[in-house]
C-alpha positions in Angstrom: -12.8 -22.3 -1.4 -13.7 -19.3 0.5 -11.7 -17.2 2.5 -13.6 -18.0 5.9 -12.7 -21.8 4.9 -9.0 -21.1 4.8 -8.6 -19.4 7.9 -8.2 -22.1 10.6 -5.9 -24.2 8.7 -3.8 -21.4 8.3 -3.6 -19.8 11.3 -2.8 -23.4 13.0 0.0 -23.8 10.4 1.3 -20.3 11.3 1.5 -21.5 14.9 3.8 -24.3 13.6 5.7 -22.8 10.9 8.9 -23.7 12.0 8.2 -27.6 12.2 6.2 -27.8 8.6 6.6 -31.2 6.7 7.0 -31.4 3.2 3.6 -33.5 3.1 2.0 -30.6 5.6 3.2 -27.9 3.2 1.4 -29.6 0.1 -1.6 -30.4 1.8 -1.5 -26.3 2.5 -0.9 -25.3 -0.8 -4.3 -25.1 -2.3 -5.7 -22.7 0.8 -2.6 -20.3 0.6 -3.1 -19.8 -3.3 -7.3 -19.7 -2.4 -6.6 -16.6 0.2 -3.5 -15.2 -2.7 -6.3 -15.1 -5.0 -8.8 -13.0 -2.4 -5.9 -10.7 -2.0 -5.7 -10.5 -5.9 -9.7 -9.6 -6.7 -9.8 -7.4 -3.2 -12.1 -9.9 -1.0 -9.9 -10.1 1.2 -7.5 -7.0 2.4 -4.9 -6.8 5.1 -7.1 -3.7 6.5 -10.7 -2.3 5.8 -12.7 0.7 6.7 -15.4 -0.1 9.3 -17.5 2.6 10.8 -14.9 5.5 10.2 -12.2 3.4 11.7 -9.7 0.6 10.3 -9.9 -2.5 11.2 -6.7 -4.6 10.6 -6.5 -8.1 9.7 -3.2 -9.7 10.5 -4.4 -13.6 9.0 -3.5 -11.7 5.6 0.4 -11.0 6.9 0.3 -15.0 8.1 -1.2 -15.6 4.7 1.3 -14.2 2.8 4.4 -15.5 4.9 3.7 -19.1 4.8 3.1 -18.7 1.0 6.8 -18.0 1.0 7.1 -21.8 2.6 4.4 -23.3 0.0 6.8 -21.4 -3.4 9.6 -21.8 -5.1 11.6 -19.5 -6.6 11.5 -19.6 -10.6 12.5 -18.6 -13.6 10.0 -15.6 -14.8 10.5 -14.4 -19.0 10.5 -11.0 -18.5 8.6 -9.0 -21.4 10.9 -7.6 -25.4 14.0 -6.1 -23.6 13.2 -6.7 -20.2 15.6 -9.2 -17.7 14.5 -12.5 -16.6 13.3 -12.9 -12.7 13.4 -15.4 -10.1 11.0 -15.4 -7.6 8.8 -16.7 -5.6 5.4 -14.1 -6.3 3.9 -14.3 -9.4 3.6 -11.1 -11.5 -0.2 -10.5 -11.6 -0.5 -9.4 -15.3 2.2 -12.5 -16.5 -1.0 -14.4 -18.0 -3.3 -11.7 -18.7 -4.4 -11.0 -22.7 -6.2 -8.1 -23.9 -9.7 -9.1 -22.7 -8.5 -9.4 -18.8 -6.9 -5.6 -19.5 -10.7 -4.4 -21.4 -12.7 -6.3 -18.5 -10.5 -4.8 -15.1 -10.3 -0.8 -16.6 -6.9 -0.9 -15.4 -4.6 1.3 -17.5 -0.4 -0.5 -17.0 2.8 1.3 -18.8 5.2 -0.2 -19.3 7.7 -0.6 -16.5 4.8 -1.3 -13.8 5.5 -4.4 -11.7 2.2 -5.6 -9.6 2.6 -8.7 -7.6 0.1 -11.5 -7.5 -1.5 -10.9 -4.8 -2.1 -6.9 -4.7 -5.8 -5.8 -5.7 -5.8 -3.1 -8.7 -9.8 -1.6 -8.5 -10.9 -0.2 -12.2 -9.7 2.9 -13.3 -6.6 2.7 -10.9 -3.6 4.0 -13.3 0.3 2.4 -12.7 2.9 4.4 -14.3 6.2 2.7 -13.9 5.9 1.6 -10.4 5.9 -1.0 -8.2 3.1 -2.4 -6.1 3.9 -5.6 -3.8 1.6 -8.3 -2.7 -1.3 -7.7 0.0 -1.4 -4.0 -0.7 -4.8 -2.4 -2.3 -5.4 0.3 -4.6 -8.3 1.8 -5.3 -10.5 2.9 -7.8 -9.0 5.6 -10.1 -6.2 5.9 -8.2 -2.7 6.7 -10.1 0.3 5.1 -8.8 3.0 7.9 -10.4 6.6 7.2 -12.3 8.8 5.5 -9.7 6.3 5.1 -6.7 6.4 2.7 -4.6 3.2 0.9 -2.8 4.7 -1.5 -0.1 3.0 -5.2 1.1 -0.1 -4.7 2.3 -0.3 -0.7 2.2 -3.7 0.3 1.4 -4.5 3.3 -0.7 -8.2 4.7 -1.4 -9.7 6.0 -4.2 -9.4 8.9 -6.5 -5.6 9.4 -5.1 -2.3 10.4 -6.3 1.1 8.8 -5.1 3.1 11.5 -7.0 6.9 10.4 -8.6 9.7 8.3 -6.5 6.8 8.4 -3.4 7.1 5.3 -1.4 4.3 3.7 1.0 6.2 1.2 3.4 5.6 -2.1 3.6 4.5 -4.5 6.2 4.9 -8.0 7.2 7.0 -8.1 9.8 6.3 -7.9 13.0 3.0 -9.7 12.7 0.9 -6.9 15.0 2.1 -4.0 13.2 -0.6 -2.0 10.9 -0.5 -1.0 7.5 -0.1 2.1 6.0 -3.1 3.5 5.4 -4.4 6.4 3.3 -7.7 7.5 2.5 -10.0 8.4 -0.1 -8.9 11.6 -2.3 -5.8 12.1 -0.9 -2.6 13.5 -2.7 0.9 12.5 -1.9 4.0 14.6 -3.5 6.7 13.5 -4.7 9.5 12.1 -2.9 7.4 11.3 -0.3 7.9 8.6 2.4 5.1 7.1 4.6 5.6 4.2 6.7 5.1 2.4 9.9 1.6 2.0 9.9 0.8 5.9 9.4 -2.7 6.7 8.1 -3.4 9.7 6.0 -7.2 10.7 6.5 -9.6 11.7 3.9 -9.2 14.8 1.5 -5.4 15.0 3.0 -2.5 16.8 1.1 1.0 15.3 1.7 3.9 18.0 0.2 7.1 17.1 -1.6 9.6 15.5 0.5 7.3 15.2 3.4 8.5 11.6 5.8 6.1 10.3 8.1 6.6 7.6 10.7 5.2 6.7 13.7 7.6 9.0 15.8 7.6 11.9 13.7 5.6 14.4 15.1 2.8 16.5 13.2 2.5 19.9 14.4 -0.6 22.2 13.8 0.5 25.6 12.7 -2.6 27.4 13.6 -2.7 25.4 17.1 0.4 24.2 17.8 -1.1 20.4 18.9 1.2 17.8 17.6 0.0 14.1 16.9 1.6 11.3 16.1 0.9 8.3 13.1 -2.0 9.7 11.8 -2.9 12.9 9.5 -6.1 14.3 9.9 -9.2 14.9 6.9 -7.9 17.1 4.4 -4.9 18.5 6.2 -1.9 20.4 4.0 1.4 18.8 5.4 4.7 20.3 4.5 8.0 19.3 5.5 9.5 21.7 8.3 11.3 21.5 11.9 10.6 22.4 15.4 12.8 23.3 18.4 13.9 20.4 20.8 12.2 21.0 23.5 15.6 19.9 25.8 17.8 22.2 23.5 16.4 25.0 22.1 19.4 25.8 20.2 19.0 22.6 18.1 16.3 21.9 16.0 14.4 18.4 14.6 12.5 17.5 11.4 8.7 17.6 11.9 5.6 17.6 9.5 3.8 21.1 10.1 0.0 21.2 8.8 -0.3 24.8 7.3 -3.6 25.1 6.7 -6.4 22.7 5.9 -7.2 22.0 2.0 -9.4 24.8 0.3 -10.9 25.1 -2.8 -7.3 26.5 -4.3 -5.7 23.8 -3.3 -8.3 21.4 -5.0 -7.4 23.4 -8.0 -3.8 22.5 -7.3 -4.0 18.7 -6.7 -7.5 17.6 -9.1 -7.3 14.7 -10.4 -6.8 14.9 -14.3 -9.7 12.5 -15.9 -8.5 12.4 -19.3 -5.6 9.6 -18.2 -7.9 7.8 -17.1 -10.8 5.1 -18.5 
């Protein structure tokens, strides 16, 4: 069944979630887990790059909510020493064997939890992490000790989501966007970005650095602000500014100090030897 199949019966189901039958429900089933498994291989994402821009898709946010009408919560065996769960998402490695591991070129320590559901691209590496269902991450990306990748957050290729980071989650309200970061792009640790942020290309996020939708982003060098968006291979750091009402008091802002040079590609290079 292919994705562009699905779409109609879902989004009229959506419509009338609230007054689902049991029969209506079961007859729904088999084109929820069809789009789950697009989500899974990466066919179908909750936001793709078109033409420099993102383009979001909010069938996948409809997707994943009426799947929570269509499952059950059950009993998962968790692996040697690990607690039970009981849940409704599937874990996405709960029936693979060592062939599914050699064919995807995805390297998994122990302690990383992926949900059905989320796409893991080849030569993506998930320390002890947790990755929730409709998010993406890309190729030869490392998802660090403690990191968090929230529903349908999409992360590029070739990045690093450093220790204890979190990228929010999203599937409520149904119009918000996705976080979003780019290709090449290096988040510290202790990071937070949420709300639909996006992180452009080449982009260096510092420790401790939080970005929302409201916090503002103030050039150094030029002293523009933005809002919800980072631009290509920007250095962020955490800092403050004056409020512009009192003077005497000051707020946390992002500050870009500079834009990323060839020292701070030394800094923040990928290491290819923990990777396939």
């Amino acid at each position: 069944m292919s994705s562009a199949n699905i779409r109609t019966p879902i989004e009229d189901a959506f419509k009338r979630r609230s007054d689902l039958t049991e029969a209506e429900l079961l007859a729904l089933t088999p084109h929820i887990e069809s789009g789950l498994a697009a989500l899974d291989r990466g066919e179908l994402r909750a936001a793709s790059p078109v033409d420099g821009s993102w383009v979001v898709d909010t069938f996948v946010k409809k997707l994943i909510l009426l799947s929570f009408l269509t499952h059950r919560n059950t009993v998962v065996k968790g692996g040697p020493g690990q607690p039970r769960t009981f849940d409704k998402v599937p874990l996405k490695f709960e029936d693979w064997d060592e062939s599914d591991f050699q064919k995807s070129r995805v390297r998994v320590v122990p302690g990383a939890v992926v949900r059905h559901g989320a796409h893991v691209a080849p030569g993506a590496v998930l320390m002890p992490s947790f990755v929730n269902i409709g998010a993406y991450v890309g190729a030869g990306t490392m998802i660090d000790t403690w990191a968090t990748v929230g529903s349908c957050a999409q992360v590029g290729e070739r990045c690093h989501i450093s220790g204890g980071a979190g990228l929010g989650g999203v599937l409520e309200p149904i119009g918000d966007d996705p976080v979003v970061i780019e290709d090449e792009v290096f988040v510290g640790a202790r990071s937070e970005i949420a709300e639909g942020v996006r992180v452009r290309r080449g982009a260096v996020i510092g420790m401790g650095v939080f970005l929302g939708r409201s916090t503002p982003i103030m050039d150094r060098a030029t002293g523009e602000v933005c809002y919800g968006e980072v631009p290509e291979n920007a250095v962020v750091v955490a800092g403050a500014r004056a409020d512009r009402d009192r003077p005497n008091i000051s707020v946390y802002s992002a500050v870009i100090v500079k834009y990323a040079d060839e020292r701070t590609r030394g800094k923040t290079a990928l290491n290819d030897l923990v990777r396939d």
